[in-house]
C-alpha positions as CSV (number, residue, x, y, z in Angstrom):
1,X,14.7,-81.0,53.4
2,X,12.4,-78.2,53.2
3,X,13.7,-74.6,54.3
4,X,13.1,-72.4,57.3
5,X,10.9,-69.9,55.4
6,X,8.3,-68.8,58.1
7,X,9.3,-67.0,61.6
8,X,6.7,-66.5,64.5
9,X,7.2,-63.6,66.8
10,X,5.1,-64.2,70.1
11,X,4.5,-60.6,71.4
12,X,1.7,-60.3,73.7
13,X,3.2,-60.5,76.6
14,X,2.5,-56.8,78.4
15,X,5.6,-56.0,80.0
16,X,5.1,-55.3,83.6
17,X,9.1,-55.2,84.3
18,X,8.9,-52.0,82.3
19,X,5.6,-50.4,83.9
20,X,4.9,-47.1,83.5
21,X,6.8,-47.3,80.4
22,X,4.7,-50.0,78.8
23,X,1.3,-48.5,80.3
24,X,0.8,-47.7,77.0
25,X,3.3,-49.1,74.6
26,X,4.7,-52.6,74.1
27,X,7.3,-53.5,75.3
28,X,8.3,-54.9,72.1
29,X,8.7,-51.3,70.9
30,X,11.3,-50.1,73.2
31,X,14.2,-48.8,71.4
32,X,17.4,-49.7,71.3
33,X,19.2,-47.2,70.4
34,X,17.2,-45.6,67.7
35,X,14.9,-48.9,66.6
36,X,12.9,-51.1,68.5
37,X,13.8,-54.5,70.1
38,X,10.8,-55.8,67.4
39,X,12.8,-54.3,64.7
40,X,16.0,-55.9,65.4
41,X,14.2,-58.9,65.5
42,X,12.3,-58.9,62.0
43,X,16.3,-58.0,61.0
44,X,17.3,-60.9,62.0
45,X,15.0,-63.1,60.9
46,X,15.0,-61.5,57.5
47,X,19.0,-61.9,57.5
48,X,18.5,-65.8,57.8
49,X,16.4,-65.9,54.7
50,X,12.5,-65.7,56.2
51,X,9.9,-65.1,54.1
52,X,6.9,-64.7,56.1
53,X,6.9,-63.0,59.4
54,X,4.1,-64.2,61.8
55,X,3.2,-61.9,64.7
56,X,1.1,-63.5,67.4
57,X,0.1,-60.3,68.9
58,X,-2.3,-59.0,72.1
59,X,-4.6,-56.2,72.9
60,X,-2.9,-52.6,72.5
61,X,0.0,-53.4,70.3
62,X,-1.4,-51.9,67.2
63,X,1.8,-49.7,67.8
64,X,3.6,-53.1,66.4
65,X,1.3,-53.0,63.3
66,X,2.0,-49.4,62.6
67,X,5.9,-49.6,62.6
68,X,5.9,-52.5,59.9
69,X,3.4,-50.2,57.5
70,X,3.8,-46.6,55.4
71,X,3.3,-43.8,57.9
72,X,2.0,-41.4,55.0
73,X,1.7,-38.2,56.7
74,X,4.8,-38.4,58.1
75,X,6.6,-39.8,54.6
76,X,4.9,-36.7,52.7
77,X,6.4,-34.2,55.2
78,X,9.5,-35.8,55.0
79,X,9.6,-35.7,51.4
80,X,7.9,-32.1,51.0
81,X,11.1,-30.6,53.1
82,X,13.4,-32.7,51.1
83,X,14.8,-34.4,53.7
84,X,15.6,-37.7,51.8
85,X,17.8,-39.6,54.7
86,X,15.1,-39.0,56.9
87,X,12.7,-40.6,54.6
88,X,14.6,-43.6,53.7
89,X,15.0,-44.3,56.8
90,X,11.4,-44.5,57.8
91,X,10.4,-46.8,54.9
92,X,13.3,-48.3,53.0
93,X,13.2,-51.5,55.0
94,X,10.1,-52.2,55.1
95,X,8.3,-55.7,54.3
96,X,6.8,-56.2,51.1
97,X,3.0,-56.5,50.6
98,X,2.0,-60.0,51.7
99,X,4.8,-60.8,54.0
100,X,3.5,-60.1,57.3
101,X,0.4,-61.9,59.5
102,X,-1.1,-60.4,62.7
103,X,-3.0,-63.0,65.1
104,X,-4.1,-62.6,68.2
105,X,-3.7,-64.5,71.3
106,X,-7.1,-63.9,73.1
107,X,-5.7,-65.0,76.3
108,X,-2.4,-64.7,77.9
109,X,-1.7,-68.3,78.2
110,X,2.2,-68.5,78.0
111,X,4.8,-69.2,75.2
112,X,3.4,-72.7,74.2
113,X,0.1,-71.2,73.6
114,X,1.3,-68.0,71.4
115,X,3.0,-70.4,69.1
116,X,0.2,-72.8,68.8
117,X,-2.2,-69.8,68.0
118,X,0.2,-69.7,64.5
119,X,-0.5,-73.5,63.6
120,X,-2.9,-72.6,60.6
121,X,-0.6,-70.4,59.0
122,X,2.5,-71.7,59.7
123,X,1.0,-74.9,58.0
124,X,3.2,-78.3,57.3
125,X,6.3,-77.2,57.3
126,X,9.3,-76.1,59.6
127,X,9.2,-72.9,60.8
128,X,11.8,-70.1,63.4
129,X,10.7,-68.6,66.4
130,X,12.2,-65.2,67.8
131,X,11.8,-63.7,70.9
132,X,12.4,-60.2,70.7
133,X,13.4,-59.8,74.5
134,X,16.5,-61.6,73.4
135,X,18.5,-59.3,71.6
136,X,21.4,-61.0,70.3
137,X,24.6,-58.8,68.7
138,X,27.0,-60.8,66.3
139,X,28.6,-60.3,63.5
140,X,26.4,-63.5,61.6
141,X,23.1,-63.5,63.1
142,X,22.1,-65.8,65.5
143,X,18.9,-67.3,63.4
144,X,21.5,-67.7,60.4
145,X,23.9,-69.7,62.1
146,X,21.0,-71.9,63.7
147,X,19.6,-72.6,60.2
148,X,23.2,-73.6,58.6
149,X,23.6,-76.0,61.8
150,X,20.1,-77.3,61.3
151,X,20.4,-77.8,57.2
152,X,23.6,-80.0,58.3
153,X,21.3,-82.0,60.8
154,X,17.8,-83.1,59.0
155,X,14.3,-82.3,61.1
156,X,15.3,-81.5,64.8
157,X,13.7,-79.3,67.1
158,X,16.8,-77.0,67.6
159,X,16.9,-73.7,70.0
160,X,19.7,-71.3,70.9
161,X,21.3,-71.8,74.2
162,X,24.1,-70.6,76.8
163,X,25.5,-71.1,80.4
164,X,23.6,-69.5,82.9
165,X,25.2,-69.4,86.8
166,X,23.6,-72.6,88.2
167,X,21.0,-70.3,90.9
168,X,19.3,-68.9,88.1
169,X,18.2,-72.0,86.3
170,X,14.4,-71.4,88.1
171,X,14.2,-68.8,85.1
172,X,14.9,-71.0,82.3
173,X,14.6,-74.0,80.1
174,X,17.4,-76.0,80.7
175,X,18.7,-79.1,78.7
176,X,19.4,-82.4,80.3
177,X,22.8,-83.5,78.1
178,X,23.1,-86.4,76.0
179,X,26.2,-85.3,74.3
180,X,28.2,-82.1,73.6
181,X,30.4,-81.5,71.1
182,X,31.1,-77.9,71.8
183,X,28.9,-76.2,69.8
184,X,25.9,-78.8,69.4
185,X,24.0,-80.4,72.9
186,X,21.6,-83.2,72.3
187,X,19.8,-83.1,75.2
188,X,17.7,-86.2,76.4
189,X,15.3,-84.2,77.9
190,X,14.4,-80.5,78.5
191,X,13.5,-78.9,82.5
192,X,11.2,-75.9,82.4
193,X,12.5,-73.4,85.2
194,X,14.2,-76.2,87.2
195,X,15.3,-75.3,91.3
196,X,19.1,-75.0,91.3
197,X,19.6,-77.9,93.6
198,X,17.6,-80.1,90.8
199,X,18.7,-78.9,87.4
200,X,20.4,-81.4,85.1
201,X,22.7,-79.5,83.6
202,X,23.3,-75.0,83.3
203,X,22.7,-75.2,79.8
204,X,19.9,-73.1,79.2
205,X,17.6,-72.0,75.9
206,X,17.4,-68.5,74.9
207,X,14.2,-67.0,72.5
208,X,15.5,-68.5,69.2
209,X,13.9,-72.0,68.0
210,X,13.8,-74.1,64.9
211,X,10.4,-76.2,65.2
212,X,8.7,-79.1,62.8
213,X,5.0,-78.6,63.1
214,X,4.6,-81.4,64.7
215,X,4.9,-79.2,67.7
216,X,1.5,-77.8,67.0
217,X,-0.5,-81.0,68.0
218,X,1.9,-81.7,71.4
219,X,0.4,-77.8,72.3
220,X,-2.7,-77.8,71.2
221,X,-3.0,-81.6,73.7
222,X,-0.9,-80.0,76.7
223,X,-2.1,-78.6,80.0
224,X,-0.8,-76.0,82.1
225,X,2.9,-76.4,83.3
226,X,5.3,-74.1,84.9
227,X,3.2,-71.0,85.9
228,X,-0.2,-72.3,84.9
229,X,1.0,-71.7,81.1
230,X,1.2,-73.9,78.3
231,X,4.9,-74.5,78.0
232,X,7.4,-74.8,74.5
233,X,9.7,-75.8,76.7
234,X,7.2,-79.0,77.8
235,X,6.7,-79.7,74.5
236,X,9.8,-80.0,73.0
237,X,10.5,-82.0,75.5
238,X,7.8,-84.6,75.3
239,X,8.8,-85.0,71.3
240,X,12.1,-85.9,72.0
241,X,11.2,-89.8,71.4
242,X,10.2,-88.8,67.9
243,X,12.0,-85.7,67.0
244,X,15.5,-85.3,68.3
245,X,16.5,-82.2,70.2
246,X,19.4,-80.7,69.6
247,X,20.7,-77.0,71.7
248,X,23.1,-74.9,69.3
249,X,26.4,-72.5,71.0
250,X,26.1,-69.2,69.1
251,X,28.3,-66.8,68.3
252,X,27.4,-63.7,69.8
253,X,26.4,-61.8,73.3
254,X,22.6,-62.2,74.0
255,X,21.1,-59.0,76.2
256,X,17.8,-60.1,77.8
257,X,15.5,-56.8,77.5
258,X,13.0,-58.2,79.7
259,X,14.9,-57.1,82.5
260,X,16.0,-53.3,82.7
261,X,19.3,-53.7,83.3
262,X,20.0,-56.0,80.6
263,X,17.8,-53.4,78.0
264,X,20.2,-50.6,79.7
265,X,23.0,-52.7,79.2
266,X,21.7,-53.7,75.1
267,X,22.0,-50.1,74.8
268,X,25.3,-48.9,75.8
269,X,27.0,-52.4,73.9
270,X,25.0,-51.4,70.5
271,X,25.2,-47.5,70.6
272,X,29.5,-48.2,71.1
273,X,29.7,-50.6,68.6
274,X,28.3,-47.0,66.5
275,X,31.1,-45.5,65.0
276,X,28.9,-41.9,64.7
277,X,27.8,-42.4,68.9
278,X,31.0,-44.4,70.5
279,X,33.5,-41.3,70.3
280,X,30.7,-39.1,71.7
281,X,29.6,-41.9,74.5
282,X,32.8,-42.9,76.1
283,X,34.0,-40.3,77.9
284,X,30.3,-40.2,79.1
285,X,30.7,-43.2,80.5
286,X,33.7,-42.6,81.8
287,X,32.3,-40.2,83.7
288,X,29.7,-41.7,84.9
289,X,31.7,-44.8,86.5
């Protein structure tokens, strides 16, 4: 079976939940304590094994571009005041040469679409997508405990998913169970953004997928669904027939940072799991409830 080796990060979404914040910045590069949620991301992805990272990305993100590449003025000052934590810090993570693709999605035409604009480099082969909105903390990551589920299963389409309270289904792909063993939910068919009263289930995905490319051809055929967008969720759901779907438990709290409490909240949970910031944040908090 051939290995997850390639992860696409669909970023060109503009962030209005965040305006004025994002005026000028993507939202992708909102930190999180001290990195952005696109870093944790790339983290993750490069935890599970990933080889190439694809950005699909939009106008005025070139912020994006610059964090994953040498900022040489500041590196020389850095290094010229002999401040070497500093330093390491700003470039001993980063990619090597050749790792990392930029696209562009000319239009803003949903998820679907973002991953389909990937298809040619990507190629013929299995392939991760992350959603850097949803920031997961866990001890294993959740992309590496998807791709030891899906190494035991054969070529699925696979994506993380949870329990949502049933009245707010309408903001989320949710799985219509065949069977559940706990941990794994094959799901007969997939609802984008189903009304409470006509869900199937409140088993909903989250931003991580495994995908066979087969996907590409479903989006690149599919008209507008939910929203007037192209829809993943649509699409994984009309390959069922031929490519089984299977929704995978994780271990872990997910934070969705497309909402500004649950950034806020992403915050406070990774700055006190800090040993050098939780003794000085508590009492802080404390305070301020």
């Amino acid at each position: 079976m051939q290995p997850i080796r390639k992860v696409v990060f669909p970023v060109g979404g503009l962030g209005t939940r965040f305006l004025p914040a994002t005026k000028s910045m993507p939202k992708e590069m909102l930190p999180v304590v001290d990195k952005p949620l696109i870093h944790y991301a790339y983290d993750e992805a490069r935890a599970a094994g990933i080889e190439q990272f694809i950005f699909v990305t939009g106008r005025n993100k070139d912020a994006i571009e610059n964090h994953f590449d040498h900022a040489y003025e500041l590196e020389r000052t850095l290094g010229d005041k002999r401040k070497g934590k500093a330093l390491a810090t700003a470039r001993a993570w980063l990619p090597e040469p050749g790792t990392i693709s930029y696209l562009r999605q000319q239009e803003p035409l949903g998820l679907g679409h973002a991953v389909w604009c990937a298809r040619h480099v990507v190629g013929d082969e299995p392939f991760a997508v992350i959603l850097a909105d949803d920031l997961v903390q866990a001890e294993t990551g959740c992309l590496t405990q998807m791709i030891a589920a899906y190494q035991s299963l054969g070529p699925v389409n696979m994506a993380a998913v949870m329990e949502v309270p049933r009245d707010k289904t309408a903001s989320y792909g949710i799985l219509d169970p065949l069977s559940d063993d706990g941990r794994m939910v094959q799901s007969r068919g997939l609802v984008e953004k189903p009304l409470p009263a006509e869900a199937p289930s409140t088993t909903s995905i989250i931003g991580r997928y495994i995908l066979q490319p087969s996907i590409f051809k479903l989006l690149g055929d599919q008209k507008g669904g939910s929203g007037g967008e192209i829809q993943l969720t649509d699409a994984m759901n009309r390959a069922i027939g031929d490519t089984p779907f299977y929704g995978y438990r994780f271990d872990g709290t997910r934070y969705d940072c497309g909402e500004v409490a649950g950034y806020i909240a992403a915050n406070v949970a990774l700055a006190m799991a800090r040993d050098d910031l939780a003794a000085q944040l508590r009492p802080q908090l404390k305070q301020l409830l």
